[in-house]
C-alpha positions as CSV (number, residue, x, y, z in Angstrom):
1,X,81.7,55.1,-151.0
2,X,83.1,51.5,-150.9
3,X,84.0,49.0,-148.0
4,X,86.9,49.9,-145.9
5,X,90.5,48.1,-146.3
6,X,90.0,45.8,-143.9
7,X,86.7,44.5,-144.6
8,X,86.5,40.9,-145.4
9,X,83.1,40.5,-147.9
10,X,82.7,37.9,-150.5
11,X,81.1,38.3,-153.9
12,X,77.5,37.7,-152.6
13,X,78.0,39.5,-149.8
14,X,79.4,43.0,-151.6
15,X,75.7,42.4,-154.0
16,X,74.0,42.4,-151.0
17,X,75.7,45.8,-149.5
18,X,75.4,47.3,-152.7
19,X,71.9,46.8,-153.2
20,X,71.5,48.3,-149.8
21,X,73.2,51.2,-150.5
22,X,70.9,51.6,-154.1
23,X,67.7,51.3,-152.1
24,X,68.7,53.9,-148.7
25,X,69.7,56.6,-151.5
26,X,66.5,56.1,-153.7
27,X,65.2,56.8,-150.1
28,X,67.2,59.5,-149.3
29,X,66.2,61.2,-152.7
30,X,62.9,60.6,-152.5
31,X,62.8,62.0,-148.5
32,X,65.0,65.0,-149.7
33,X,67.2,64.0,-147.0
34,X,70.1,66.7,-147.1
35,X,73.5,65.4,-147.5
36,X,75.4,65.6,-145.2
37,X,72.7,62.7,-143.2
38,X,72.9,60.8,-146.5
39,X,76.0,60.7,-145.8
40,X,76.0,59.3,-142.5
41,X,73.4,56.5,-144.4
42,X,75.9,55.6,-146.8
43,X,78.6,55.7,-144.2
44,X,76.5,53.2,-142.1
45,X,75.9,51.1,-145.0
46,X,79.4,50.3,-146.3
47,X,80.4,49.2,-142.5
48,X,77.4,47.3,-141.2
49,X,78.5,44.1,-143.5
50,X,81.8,45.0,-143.7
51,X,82.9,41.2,-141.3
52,X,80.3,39.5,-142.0
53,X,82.4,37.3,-143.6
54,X,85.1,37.3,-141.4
55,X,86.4,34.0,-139.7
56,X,85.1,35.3,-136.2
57,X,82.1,36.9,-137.6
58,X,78.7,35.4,-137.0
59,X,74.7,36.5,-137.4
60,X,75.5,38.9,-133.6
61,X,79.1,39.4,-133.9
62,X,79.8,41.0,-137.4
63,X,77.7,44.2,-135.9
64,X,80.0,44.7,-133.0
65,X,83.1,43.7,-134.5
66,X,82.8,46.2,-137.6
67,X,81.4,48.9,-135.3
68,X,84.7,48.5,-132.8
69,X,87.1,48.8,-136.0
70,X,85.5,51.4,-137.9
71,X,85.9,53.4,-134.2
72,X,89.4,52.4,-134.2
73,X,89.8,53.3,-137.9
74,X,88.5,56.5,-137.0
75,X,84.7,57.1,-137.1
76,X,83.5,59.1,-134.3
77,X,79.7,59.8,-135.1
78,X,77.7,57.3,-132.3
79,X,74.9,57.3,-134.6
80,X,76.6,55.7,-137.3
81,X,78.8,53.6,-134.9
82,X,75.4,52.4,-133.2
83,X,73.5,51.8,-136.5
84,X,76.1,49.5,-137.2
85,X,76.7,47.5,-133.6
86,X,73.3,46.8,-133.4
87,X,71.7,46.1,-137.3
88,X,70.5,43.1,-136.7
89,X,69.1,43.1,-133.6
90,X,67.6,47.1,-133.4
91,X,68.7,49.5,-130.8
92,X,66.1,51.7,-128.4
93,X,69.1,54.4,-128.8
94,X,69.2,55.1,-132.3
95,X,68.7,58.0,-134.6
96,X,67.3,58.1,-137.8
97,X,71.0,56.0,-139.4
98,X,70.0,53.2,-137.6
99,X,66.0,52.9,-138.5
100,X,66.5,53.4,-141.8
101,X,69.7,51.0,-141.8
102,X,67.6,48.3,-140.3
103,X,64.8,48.8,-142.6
104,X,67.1,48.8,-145.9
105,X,68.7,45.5,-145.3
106,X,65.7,44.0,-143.9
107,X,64.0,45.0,-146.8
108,X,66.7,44.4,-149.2
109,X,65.7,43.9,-152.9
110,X,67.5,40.7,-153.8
111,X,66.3,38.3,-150.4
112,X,64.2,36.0,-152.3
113,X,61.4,35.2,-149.2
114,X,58.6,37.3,-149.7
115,X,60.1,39.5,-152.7
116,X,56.8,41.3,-153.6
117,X,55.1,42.3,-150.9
118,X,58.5,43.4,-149.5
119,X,58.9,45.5,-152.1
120,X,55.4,47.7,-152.0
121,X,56.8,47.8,-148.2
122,X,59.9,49.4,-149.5
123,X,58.3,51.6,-151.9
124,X,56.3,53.2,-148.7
125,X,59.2,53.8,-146.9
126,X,59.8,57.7,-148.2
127,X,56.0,58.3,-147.1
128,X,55.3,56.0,-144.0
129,X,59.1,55.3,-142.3
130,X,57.4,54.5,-138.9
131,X,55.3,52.5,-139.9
132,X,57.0,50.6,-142.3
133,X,59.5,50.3,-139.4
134,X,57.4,48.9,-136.8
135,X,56.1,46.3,-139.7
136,X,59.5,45.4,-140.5
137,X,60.6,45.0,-136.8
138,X,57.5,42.7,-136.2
139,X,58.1,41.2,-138.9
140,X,61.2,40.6,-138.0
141,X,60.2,39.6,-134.0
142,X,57.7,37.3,-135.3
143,X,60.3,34.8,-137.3
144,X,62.2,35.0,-134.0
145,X,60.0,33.8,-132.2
146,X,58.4,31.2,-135.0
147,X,62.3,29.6,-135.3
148,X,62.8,28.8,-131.6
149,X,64.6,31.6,-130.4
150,X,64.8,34.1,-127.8
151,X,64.5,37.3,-128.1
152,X,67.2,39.2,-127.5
153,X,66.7,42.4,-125.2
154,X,67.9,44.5,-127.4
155,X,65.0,43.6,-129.8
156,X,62.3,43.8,-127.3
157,X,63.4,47.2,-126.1
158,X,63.5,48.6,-129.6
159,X,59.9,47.2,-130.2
160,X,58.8,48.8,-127.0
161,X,60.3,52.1,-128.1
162,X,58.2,52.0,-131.4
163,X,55.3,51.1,-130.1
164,X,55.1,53.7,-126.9
């Protein structure tokens, strides 16, 4: 699988996909994860990015933005549409293309900012998905909040849904 046509990515940005898409299918082969879900992962992947470097496009918008076109390109599975709409915030709603999306390209082997112990998070994944969601989610919440932000309700909702 590859970006659509209309995807607008730079250099860095197509690394960072495809080191996303490396890490879901070591995943998906480790979880023997049958494929016609893997599918729906990689599906998921190649799309969630896919205007992030788009002239409109910002940290909230690329989602939405590359969720609306891939529906009007043709993709009609919600769970893959949702996965991408709401990567980086999380989304209450999802199925299992959404958790693990958010946990591959929050745990994405080339971000430099805690590159080890990342890493032995990834390498639980296959074993301890939940959990390793819930720690990448606060994780996630806790940078948020340490940066000045609000928290979108989107976020908190997914947290709550974890954690219930």
């Amino acid at each position: 699988m590859s970006f659509p046509p209309w995807a607008q990515v730079t250099p860095k940005r197509r690394a960072h996909v495809e080191r996303v898409a490396a890490l879901l299918a070591q995943w998906a082969d480790a979880m023997r994860i049958p494929a016609s879900e893997r599918e729906r992962w990689m599906r998921a992947v190649w799309l969630h990015d896919a205007l992030r470097d788009a002239p409109a496009a910002d940290e909230l918008a690329h989602g939405p933005m590359a969720a609306d076109r891939a529906a009007a390109d043709g993709e009609r599975d919600r769970g893959v549409l949702d996965a991408v709409r709401y990567h980086s915030l999380g989304y209450a709603g999802w199925d299992d293309v959404g958790k693990m999306l958010y946990l591959a390209d929050f745990l994405d082997p080339g971000r430099k900012f805690d590159a080890a112990e990342r890493a032995a998070l990834a390498a639980r994944v296959p074993a301890e998905r939940d959990a390793m969601l819930r720690e990448a989610v606060r994780r996630r919440i806790e940078w948020v909040v340490r940066s000045g932000w609000s928290l979108r309700p989107e976020t908190v909702d997914f947290w709550n849904a974890l954690v219930s």
